[in-house]
N, C-alpha and C positions, 0 to 999 in steps of 0.2 A: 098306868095312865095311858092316857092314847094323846094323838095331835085335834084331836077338838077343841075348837075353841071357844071362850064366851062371847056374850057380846060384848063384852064393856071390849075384851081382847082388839075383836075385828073395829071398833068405828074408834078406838086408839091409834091402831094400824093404820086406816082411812086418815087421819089425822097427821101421821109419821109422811103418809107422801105425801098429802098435801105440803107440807113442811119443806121438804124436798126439792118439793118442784118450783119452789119461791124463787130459788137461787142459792147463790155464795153461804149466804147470812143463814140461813136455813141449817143449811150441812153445819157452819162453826158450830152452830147452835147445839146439833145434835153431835156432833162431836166432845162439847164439852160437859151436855149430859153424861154421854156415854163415861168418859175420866172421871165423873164424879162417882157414876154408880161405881167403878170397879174399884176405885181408892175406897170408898163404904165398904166394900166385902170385907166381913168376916169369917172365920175358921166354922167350919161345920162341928157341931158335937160328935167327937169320939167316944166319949161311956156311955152312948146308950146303949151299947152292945158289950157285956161281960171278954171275959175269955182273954185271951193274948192277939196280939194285935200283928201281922207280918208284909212283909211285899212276898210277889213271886215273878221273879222275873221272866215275863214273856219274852220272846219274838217282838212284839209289837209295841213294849212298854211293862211297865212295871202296874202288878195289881196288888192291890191291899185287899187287904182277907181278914177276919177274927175266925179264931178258932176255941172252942172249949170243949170241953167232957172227954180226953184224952184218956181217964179212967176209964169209960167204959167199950167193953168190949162189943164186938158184933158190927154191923156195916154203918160205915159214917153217912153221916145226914149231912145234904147239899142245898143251901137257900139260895136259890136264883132269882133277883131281883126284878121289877118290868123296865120298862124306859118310860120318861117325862124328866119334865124340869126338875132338878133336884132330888132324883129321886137315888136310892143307894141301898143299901145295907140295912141303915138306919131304920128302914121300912119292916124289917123283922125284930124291930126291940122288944114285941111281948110273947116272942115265942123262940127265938135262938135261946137266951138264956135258960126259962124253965126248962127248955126239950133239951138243954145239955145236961142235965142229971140223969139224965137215959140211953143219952146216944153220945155219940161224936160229932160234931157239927163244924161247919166249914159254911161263914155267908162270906162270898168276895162281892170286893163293887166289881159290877162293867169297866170294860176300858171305857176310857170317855165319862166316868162316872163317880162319886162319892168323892174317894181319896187316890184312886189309882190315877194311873198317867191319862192324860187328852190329848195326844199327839196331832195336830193341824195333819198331818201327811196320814194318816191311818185309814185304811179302804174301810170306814163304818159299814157293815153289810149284817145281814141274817149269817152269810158262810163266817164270817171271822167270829161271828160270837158263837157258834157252833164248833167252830174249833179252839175259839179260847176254851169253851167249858171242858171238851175232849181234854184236850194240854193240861187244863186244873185237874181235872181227876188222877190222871194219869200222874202226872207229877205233884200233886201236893196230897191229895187222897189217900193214892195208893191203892186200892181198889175199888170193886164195883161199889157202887153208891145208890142211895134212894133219895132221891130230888124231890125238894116241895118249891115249887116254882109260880110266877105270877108271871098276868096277862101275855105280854111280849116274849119276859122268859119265862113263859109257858111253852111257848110256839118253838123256842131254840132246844128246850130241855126233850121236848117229842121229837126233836129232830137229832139229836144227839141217841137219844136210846133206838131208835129208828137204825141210824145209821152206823152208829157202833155198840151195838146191843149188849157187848161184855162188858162195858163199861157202869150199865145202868140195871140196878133191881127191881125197884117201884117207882112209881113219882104218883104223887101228888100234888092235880096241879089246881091253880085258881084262876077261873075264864079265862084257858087260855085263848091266844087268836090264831088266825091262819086259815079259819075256815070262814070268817067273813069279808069285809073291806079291806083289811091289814093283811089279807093275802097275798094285794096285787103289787107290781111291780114297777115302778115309776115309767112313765114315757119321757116325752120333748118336755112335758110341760114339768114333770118333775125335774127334771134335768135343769131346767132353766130356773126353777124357785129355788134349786139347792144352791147353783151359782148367785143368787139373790143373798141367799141367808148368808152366805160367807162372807158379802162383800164388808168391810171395814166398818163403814158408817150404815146402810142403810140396814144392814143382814143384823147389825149388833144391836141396833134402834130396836126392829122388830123382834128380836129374844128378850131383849130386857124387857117391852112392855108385858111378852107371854110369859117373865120370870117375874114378873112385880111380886110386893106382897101382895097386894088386892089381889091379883087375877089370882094365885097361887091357894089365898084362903077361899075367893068366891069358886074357882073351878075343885077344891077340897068338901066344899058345903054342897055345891051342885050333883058332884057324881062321885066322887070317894065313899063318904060315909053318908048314910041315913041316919045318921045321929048328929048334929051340926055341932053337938057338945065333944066329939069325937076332934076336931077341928082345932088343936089346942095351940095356942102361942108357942110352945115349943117344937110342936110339927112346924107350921107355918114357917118359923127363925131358920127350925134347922135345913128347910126345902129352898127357901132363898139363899141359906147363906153356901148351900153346895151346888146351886144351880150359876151362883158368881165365880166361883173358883176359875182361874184361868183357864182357859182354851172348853170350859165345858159346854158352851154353843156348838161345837163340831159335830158330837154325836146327834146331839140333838136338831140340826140343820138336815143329819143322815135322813135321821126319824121323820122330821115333817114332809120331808122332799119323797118318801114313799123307800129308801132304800135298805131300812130295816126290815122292812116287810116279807114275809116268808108262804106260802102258801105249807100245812101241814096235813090238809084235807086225807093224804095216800096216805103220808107215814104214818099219823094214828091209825089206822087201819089195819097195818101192819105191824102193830106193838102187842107183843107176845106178853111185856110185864102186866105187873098188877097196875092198874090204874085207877086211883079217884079223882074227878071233877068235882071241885067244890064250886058251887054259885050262890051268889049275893040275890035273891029272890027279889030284891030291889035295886037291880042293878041295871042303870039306865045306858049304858055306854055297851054291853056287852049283853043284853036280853036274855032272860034266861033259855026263852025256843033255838038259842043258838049252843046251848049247852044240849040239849034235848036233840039235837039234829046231831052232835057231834058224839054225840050218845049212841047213834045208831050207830055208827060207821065200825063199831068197836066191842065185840062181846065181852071182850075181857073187861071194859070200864064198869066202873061205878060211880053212882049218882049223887051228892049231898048238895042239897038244898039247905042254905042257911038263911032265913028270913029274918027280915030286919034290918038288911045289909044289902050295903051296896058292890063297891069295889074291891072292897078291901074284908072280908069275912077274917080273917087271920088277924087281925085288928079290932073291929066292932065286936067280936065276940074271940076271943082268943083263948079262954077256958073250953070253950068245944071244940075251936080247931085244935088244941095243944093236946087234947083228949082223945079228937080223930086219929091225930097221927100215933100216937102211942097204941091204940086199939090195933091199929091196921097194923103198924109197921113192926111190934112187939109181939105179934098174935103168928106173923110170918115169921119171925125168926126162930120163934118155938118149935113151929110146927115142921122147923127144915132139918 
């Protein structure tokens, strides 16, 4: 996901200051919405993901992880999830499970995300999730790994192999960013919407309206999937109900305020692994000519175009992605 917004989002927001700005009676008001949404949260679905279920205790918080296919031998497979409201783990339900009959597989949430910790104090940045995934491999892994990663952690997973290349085999990644908008790096004015987004009342006002269900299934139908039937109540449940979970506004305050943002432009360039880009040939948030530019920088990549699809190709069609990767990642291990 990225920080774009709908409309319904922005003239809610218009709405939230006007509210605001009324006075006293305004704030109670929006104060005691806010106690009602967070008494409503409920628990996010944990089985959509097979496998055994763990923490691993960071530095910076405790992360939850499912792991499975411990049977099989050969290099474990790493699913790095993107950033958005509620977004987690859960986001690989149709391919973590089948790809564990083949491989080793390890998806954690994000700090700040799923079921791991949200620590209010936690420097959210590009560096920390680059060193969280370093720290993951390194200590829960065990060796080098082959990463299938999405949009955001697309951008951390090329900066990880970039940067400690013994860590990483292949990856496989899905529109990553870095080489467009989500390169740049907050100024004054990010600075000042991040202190916005934290504040108590008005910073929690404007995540619940961009965590609604509405906004959550309209911004799912908009630019996730190119199938609106892809859009299910139980996506929608499970994306609200991990986007409420305490303190998970923090990461996400990171994100909108521009401090997740990473430029990866050099370090693809300088990635020596195998590389595939997959793109959603209907994918309105991330264009496919930015996959085709990103293409250039990098002789080793490779191109898959998946038509039909938007953000989410590892979802709208998950029998071809679940097939890419066995093709690629089974075909190298033979051949080493």
């Amino acid at each position: 996901m990225t920080s774009r917004l709908s409309s319904f989002d922005v003239s809610k927001i218009g709405n939230i200051w006007k509210t605001v700005l009324a006075g006293g009676a305004g704030v109670a008001a929006l104060v005691a919405v806010n106690a009602s949404i967070k008494r409503r949260a409920t628990d996010p679905d944990n089985s959509a993901l097979g496998g055994d279920a763990h923490f691993y205790d960071w530095k910076h918080g405790r992360v939850f992880y499912k792991t499975a296919g411990q049977q099989n031998s050969g290099l474990p497979l790493l699913f790095v999830h993107g950033v958005g409201a509620g977004v987690s783990s859960f986001m690989w339900r149709k391919n973590f499970d089948d790809l564990s009959s083949s491989f080793r597989v390890y998806a954690p949430d994000l700090l700040g995300f799923g079921l791991s910790d949200k620590p209010a104090t936690a420097a959210y940045s590009a560096d920390l999730y680059v060193e969280l995934l370093s720290d993951f491999i390194r200590g829960v892994c065990g060796s080098p790994v082959n990463i299938i990663a999405s949009s955001v952690g697309g951008a951390y997973a090329i900066r990880v192999a970039d940067e400690h290349s013994e860590l990483v085999n292949a990856l496989i990644l899905n529109a990553p960013t870095g080489a467009n908008k989500i390169s740049y790096r907050p100024g004054m004015a990010g600075a000042a919407f991040y202190g916005l987004l934290q504040s108590p009342v008005l910073g929690t006002s404007f995540y619940n309206v961009m965590a609604s269900e509405r906004s959550i299934r309209d911004y799912a139908r908009r630019y996730l999937f190119y199938d609106p039937g892809r859009v299910t109540d139980r996506l929608v449940t499970n994306l609200y109900a991990t986007s409420h979970q305490p303190g998970a506004q923090h990461a996400m305050a990171a994100f909108l305020s521009g401090y997740l943002n990473t430029d990866t432009r050099a370090a693809f360039s300088r990635l020596r692994q195998d590389v595939i880009l997959v793109w959603g040939k209907q994918d309105a948030t991330a264009p496919i000519e930015q996959g085709l530019a990103l293409l250039q920088l990098n002789p080793h990549a490779r191109f898959e175009v998946f038509d039909y699809c938007r953000m989410m190709p590892e979802q709208e069609l998950p029998e071809r992605f679940n097939a890419l990767v066995r093709a690629a990642l089974l075909a190298q291990s033979a051949a080493a």
